[in-house]
C-alpha positions in Angstrom: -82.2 -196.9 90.2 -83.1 -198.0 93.5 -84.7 -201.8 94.6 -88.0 -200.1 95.1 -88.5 -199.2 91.5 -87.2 -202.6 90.1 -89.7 -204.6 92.5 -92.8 -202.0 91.4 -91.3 -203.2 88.0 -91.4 -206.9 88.6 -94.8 -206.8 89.9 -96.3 -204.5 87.1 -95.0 -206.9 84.7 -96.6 -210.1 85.9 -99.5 -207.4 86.5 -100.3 -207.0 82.9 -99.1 -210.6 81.4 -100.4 -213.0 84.0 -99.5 -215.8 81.1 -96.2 -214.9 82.1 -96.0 -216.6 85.5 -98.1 -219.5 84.8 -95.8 -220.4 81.5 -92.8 -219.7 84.3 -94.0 -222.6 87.1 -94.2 -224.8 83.8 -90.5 -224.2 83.4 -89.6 -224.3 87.5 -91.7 -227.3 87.9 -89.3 -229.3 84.9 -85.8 -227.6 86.8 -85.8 -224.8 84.5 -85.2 -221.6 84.8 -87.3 -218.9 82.6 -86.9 -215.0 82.2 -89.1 -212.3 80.5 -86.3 -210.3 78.5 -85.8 -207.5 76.1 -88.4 -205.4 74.1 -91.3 -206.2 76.9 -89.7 -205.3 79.4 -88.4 -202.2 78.5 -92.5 -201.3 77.0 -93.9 -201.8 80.2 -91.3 -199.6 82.2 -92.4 -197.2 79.4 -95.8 -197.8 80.4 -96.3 -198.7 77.0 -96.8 -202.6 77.2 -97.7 -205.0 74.0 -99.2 -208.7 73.6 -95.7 -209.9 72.3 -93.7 -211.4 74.9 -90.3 -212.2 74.2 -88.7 -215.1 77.2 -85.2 -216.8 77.8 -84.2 -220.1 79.7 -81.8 -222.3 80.3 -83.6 -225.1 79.0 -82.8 -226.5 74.9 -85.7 -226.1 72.5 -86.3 -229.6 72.3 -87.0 -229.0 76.3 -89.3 -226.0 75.2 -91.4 -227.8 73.2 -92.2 -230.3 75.3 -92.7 -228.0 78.1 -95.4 -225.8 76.1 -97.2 -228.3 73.5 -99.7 -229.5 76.0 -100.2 -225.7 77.3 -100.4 -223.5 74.5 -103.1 -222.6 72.1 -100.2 -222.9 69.1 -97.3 -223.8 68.4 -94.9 -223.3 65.4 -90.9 -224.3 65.2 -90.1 -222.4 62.4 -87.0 -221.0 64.0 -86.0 -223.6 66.4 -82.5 -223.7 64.7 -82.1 -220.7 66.3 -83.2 -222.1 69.9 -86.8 -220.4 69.3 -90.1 -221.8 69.5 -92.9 -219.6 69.1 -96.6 -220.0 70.5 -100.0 -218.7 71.2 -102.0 -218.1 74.3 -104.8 -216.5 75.7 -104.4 -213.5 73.0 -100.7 -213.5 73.7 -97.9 -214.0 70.6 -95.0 -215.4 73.0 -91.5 -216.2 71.6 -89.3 -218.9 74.1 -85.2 -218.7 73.1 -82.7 -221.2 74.9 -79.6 -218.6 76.5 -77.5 -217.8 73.5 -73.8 -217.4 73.1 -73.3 -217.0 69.0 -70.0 -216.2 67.6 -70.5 -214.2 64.2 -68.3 -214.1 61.5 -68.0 -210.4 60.6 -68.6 -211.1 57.0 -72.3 -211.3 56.9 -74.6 -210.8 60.1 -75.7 -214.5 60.3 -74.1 -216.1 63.6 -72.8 -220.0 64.5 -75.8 -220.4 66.8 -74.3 -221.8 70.1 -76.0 -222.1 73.2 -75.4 -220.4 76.4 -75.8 -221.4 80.1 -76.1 -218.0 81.6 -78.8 -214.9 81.7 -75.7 -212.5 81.9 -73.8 -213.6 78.9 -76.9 -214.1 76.8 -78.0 -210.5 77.9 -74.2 -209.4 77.3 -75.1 -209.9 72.8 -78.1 -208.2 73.4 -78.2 -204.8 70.9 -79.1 -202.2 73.1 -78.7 -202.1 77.7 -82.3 -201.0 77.5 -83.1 -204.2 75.7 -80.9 -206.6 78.4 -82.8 -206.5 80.7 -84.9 -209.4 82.4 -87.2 -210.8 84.8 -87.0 -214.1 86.3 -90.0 -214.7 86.9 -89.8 -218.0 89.4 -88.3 -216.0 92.0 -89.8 -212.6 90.6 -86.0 -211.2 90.8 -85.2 -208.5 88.1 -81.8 -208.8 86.4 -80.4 -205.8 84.9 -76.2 -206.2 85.1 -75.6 -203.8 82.3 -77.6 -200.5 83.2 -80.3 -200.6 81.5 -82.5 -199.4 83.9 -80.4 -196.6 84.5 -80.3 -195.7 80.7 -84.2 -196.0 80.3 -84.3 -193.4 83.0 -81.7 -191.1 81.5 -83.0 -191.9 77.9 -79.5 -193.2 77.0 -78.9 -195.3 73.9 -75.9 -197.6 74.6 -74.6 -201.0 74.4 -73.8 -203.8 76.8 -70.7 -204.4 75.1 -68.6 -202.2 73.4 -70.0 -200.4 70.5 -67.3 -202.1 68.0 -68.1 -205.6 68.9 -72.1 -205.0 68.9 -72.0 -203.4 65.6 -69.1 -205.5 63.9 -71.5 -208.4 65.1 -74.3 -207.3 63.2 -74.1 -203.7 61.4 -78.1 -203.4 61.0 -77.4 -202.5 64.9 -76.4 -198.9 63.9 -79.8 -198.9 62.1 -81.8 -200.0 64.9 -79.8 -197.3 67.0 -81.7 -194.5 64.6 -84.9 -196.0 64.7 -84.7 -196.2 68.6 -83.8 -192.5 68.6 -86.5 -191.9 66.5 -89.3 -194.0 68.0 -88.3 -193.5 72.0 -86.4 -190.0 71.7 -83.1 -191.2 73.3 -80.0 -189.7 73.0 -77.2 -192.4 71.5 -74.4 -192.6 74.4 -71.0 -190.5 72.7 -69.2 -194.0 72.5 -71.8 -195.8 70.6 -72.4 -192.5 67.8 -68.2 -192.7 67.3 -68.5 -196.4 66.2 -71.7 -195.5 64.1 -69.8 -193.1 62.2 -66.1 -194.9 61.8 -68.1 -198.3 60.9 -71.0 -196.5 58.5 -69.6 -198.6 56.0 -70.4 -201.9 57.6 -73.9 -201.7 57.0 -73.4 -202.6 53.3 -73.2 -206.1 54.6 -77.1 -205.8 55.1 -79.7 -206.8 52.6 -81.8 -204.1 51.1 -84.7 -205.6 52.6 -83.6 -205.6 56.1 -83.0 -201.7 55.8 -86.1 -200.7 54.2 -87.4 -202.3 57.1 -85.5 -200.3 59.8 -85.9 -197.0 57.8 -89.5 -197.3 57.5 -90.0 -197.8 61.3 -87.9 -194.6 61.7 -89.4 -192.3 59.4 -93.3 -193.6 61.7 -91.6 -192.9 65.1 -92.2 -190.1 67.0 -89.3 -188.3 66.8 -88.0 -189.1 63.1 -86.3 -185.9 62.6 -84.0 -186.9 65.4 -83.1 -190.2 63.9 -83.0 -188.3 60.3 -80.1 -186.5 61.5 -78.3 -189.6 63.5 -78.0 -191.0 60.0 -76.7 -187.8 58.6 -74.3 -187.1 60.9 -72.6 -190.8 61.4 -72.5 -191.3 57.4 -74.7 -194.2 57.9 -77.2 -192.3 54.9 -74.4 -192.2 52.7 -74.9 -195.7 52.2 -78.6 -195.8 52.9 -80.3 -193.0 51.4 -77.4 -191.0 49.9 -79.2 -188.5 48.7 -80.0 -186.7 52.1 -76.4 -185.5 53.1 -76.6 -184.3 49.6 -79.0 -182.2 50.0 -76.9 -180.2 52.6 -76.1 -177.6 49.9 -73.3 -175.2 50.4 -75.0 -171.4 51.1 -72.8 -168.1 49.6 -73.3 -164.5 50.7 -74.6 -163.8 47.5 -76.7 -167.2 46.1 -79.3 -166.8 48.9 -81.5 -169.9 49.0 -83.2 -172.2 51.8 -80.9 -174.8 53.2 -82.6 -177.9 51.2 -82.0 -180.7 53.6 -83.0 -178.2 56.8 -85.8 -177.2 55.0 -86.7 -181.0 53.9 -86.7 -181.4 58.0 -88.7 -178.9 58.8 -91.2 -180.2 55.8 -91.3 -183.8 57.5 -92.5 -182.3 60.9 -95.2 -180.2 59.3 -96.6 -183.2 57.2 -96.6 -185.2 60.2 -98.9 -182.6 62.0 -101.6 -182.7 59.8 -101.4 -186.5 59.9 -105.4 -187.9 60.9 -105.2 -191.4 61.6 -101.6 -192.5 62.5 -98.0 -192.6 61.1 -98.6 -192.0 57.2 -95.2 -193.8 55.6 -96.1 -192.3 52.3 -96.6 -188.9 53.3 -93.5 -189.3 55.4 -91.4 -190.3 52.2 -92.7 -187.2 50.5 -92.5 -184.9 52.5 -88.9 -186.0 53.1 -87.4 -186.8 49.9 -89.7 -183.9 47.3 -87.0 -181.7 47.1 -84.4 -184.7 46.0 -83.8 -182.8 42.8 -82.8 -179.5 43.7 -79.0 -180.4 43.9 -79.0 -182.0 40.2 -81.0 -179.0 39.3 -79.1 -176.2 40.9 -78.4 -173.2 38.6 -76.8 -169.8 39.8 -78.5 -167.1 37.7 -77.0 -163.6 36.8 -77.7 -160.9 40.0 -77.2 -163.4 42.7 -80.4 -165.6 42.4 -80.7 -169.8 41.9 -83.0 -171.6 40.0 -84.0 -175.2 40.5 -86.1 -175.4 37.5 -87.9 -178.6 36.9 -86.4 -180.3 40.4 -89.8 -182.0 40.6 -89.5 -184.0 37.5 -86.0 -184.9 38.5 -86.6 -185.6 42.2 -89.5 -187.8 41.0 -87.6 -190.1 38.7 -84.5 -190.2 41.9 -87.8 -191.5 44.3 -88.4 -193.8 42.4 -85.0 -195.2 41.5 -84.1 -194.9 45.9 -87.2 -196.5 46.8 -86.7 -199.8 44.2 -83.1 -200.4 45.4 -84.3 -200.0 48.4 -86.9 -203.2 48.1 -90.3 -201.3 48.5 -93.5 -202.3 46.8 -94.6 -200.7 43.7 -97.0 -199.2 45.0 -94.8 -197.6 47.4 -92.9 -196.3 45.2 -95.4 -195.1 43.0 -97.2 -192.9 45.2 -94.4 -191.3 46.6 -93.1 -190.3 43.5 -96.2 -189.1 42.5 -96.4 -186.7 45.5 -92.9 -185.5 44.4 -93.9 -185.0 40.8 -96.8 -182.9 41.8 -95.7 -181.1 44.8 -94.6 -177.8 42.7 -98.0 -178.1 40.9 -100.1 -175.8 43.4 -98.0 -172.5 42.8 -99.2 -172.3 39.1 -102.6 -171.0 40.6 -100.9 -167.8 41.3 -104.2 -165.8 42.6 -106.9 -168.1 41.6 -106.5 -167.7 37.6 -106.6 -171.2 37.3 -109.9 -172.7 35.1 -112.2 -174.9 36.3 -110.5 -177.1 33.8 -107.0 -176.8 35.3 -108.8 -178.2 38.9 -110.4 -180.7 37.5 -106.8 -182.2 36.1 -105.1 -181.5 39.3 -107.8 -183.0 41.0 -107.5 -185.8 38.6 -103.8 -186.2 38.5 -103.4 -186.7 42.0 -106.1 -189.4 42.1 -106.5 -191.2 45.5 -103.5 -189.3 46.5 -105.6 -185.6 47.1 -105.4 -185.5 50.4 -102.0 -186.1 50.8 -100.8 -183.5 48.4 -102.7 -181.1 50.3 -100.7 -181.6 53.0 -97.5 -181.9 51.4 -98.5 -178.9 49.7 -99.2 -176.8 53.1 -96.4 -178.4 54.9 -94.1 -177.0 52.0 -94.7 -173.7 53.2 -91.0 -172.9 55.7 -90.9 -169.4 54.7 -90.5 -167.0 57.9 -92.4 -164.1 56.3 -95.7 -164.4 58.1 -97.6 -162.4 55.8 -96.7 -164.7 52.8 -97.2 -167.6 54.8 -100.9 -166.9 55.1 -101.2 -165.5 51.7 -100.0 -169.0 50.8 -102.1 -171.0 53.5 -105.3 -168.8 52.2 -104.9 -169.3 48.5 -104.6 -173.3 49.3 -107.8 -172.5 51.3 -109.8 -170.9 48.2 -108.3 -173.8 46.2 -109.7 -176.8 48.0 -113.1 -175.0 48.1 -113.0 -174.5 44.5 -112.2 -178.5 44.4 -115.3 -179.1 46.9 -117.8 -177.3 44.5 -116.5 -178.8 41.6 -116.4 -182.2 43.0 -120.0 -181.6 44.1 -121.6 -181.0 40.8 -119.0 -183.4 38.9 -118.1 -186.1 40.9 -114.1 -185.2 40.3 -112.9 -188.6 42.3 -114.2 -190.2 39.2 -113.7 -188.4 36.5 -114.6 -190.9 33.2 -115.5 -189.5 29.6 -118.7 -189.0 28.7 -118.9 -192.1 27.0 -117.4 -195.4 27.2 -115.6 -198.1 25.3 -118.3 -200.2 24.2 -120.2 -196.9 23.1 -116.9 -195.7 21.1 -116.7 -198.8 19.5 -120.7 -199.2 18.7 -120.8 -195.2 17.6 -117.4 -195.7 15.6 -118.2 -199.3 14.4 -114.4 -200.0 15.2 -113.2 -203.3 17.0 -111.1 -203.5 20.4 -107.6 -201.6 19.4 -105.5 -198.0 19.6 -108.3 -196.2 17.9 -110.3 -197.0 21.0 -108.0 -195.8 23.3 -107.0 -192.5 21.9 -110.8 -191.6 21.6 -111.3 -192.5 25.4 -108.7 -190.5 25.8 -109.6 -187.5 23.6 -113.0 -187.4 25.1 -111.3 -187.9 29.1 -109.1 -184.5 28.1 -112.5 -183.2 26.8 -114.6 -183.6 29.9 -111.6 -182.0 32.1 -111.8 -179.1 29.9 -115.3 -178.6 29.4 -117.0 -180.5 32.4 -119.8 -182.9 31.9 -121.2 -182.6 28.7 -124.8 -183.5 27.2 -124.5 -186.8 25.4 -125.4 -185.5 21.7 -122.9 -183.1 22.1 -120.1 -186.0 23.3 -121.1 -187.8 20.3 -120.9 -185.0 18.0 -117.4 -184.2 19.6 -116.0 -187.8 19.0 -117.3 -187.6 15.0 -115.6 -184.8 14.8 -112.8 -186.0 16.0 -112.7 -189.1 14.5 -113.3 -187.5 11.0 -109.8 -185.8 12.0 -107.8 -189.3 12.2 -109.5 -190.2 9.0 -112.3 -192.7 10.6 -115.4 -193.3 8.6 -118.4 -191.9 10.8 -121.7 -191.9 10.0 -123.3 -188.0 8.5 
């Protein structure tokens, strides 16, 4: 990379964070020297720059704060035992860290904080050479001694060390190295995917939490297929989301059936197509773990065929039990399990024989979750016979217009008995208990059958049926 671009670089970057040099003659003025590193500076040579600025110096916290109390909007210390001080200005989240040189212990990923006196060696236990680089900013000089210019260029994912000490360091390093993949498109460097694969094991030593986190960003990059199948291929989902490799389901001559996990790929990308407003991390889940169940459910059938019957009623109970060890909320993990549950639900329709009464409970079974399972529904659709690939897109199409007139005439996004608790209870002169309930319900599973009904004819339903669980009811 030659001068011309790493001066263009320098000066975009106090272009677009002016806050930048003025917080820099702060530190010059006081003998200190201060350098705009990592994350930012890599952004804006992507052209892609944030208001988090990340900075290193020479000088000690205690220095720091005293440097930035009197200037900044804020100020918090909440992790100056690890040399950082955080503040606010002008709109800007800035992060200050004294030069490290930590020594880890191998065992868990938390390091003997120890404080450095160089740029190079604190750059050198950076993660990734397109995150050492740095700007000082005093003498607008751009520091790059590990090639991480050169790498941004290429789109080359490697480490200023080796591989082996980066990751043995801190194994969540292999994670981040997938979620780079997936979120910049790089391709990892050959030395740093051997280590991934021969130290896959190593990221046991992270909490759950910590690789939710990293997995989540990866499935909302741009390219998460590509990170996907970085995990697959080092081993690292063995130990992450185990149930992806084994997906990869052995194919005979004469059991014909879709590669699952190919298929589960080429789901994820056709989800994220129809996406409206942004990455969709529930969607995303779905559409890449709904066919979890198919190896449990795997059955060979007489004249070559294979059955997966009920793989959506295993795969949803697998979601769920994945996405708890893995930390998520509960309403994470809910939704996406829903998705899975319902995702074989649509090919019941067949050519329309459905009832009005059969929309209204896929409708409400898939509750605030509709539009989602529409696309998970069309995004299922990976067969290469065109002709059955419209059929399918079309029948969908005459679905969701059957759910549009319904919905119009019944309000479907709120489908509620005909008549409430308080009116069960005053009609059936019955206090708050199960009787209640099962009559809400019983009249709920009426209205999806029948539609709205008149109100003397809800309350001659609920006698009736109330005279069936041997309830006294008025003649």
């Amino acid at each position: 990379m030659s001068d011309s671009v790493r001066e263009n670089a320098v000066v975009e970057l106090l272009r677009v964070a002016p806050v930048a040099e003025e917080l820099a003659a702060r530190f010059a003025a006081a003998g200190h020297r201060l350098y705009l590193v990592g994350g930012p500076v890599r952004d804006v040579l992507l052209d892609r720059m944030g208001n988090d600025l990340d900075f290193t110096t020479d000088a000690r916290p205690q220095q720091v704060l005293s440097l930035v109390r009197s200037w900044a909007d804020a100020v918090w210390e909440t992790g100056i035992a690890y040399g950082t001080v955080g503040l606010a200005k002008d709109g800007h989240q800035l992060e200050v860290t004294t030069f490290r040189a930590d020594a880890y212990d191998r065992v868990s990923r938390n390091p003997e904080v120890t404080f450095g006196d160089s740029i190079e060696a604190d750059l050198l236990r950076r993660d990734f050479t397109v995150n050492a680089m740095a700007v000082e900013l005093a003498e607008r000089r751009f520091v790059d001694p590990y090639g991480g210019m050169d790498a941004l260029a290429a789109k080359v994912l490697d480490t200023p060390a080796t591989p082996q000490e980066s990751f043995a360091d801190d194994p969540l390093r292999m994670l981040r190295a997938a979620r780079f993949v997936s979120q910049l498109g790089f391709t990892p460097a050959p030395r740093v995917v051997e280590a991934m694969t021969s130290m896959a094991d190593q990221i046991t030593r992270i909490t759950a939490e910590r690789v939710q986190t990293e997995v989540s960003k990866l499935l909302c990059g741009a390219y998460p297929k590509l990170g996907i199948e970085l995990l697959v291929q080092t081993g690292l989902a063995t130990h992450v989301l185990p149930e992806l490799p084994e997906m990869r389901l052995e194919i005979d001559e004469h059991h014909q059936h879709k590669d699952v996990y190919q298929h589960s790929l080429v789901v994820l990308d056709q989800a994220i197509a129809q996406e409206e407003d942004g990455p969709d991390l529930i969607l995303r889940l779905a559409a890449l773990l709904h066919d979890i169940g198919k190896p449990a459910t795997r059955r060979f059938e007489e004249g070559g065929g294979v059955s997966f019957h009920h793989h959506e009623v295993v795969g949803a109970k697998m979601v769920r039990k994945r996405l708890r060890e893995l930390k998520y909320s509960k309403e994470i993990v809910t939704d996406v399990s829903q998705l899975v549950f319902l995702h074989l639900r649509f090919h019941g329709y067949g050519k329309g024989e459905w009832t009005d009464s059969a929309v209204r409970r896929y409708v409400t079974d898939a509750g605030p979750l509709l539009s989602r399972l529409h696309k998970l529904v069309r995004a299922d659709c990976t067969t290469r016979n065109k002709r059955k690939a419209q059929h399918l897109q079309r029948t969908y199409d005459e679905l969701e217009e059957r759910i549009a007139r319904i919905a119009a005439d019944e309000d479907l996004a709120r489908v509620r008995p005909d008549l409430d608790g308080n009116e069960i209870m005053r009609l059936l002169n019955v206090p708050p208990g199960p009787i209640v309930g099962k009559a809400w319900t019983f009249l709920k599973d009426l209205r999806l059958d029948r539609g709205p009904l008149d109100h003397d004819v809800a309350v001659a339903a609920l006698f009736a049926w109330a005279r069936e669980q041997g309830v006294d009811v008025p003649d």
